[in-house]
N, C-alpha and C positions, 0 to 999 in steps of 0.2 A: 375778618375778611380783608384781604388784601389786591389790590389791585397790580393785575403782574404786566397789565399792556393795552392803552386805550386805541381807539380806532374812530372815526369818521366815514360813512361813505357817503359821496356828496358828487355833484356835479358842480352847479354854480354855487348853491346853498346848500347849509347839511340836511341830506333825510335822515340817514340815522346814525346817531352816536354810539358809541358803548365799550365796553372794556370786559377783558380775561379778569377773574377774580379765582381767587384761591381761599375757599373758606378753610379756616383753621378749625377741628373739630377732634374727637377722641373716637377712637373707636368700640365695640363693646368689651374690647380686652381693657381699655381705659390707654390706649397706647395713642401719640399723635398721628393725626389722618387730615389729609386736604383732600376736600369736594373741591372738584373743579367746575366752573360754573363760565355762562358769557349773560351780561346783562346791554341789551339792546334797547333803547330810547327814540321815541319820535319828538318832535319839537315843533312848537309855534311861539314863535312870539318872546323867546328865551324862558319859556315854562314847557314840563314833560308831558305831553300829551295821551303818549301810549307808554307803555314798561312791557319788555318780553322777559324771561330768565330762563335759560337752557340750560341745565345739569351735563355732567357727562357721563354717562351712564355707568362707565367701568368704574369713574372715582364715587361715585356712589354706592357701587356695591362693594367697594372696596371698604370702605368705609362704616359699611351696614344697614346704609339708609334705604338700600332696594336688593330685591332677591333675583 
């Protein structure tokens, strides 16, 4: 997993954090493939409160993870 670009959106304080991620995986030819993914964070306290993860739907099926 690589992280390709983090984010913030926040007013005074942050609501949520989170970052562009590039999972590194093989495809079922056995050939290299990136799922592209965004993982979003809620916070209190400097501990994660909530966890979202959004796939993108094209690098998944690119990939072979969805039909």
């Amino acid at each position: 997993m690589e992280l390709l670009q983090s984010f913030m959106l926040a007013e005074s304080k942050p609501i949520k954090i989170g970052g562009v991620y590039a999972i590194h995986v093989s495809d079922k030819a056995g050939q290299p493939c990136d799922v592209s993914a965004i993982i979003l964070l809620d916070t209190s306290q400097d501990k994660i409160t909530n966890e979202w993860l959004f796939y993108n739907a094209d690098s998944l099926i690119a990939c072979g993870w969805a039909q």
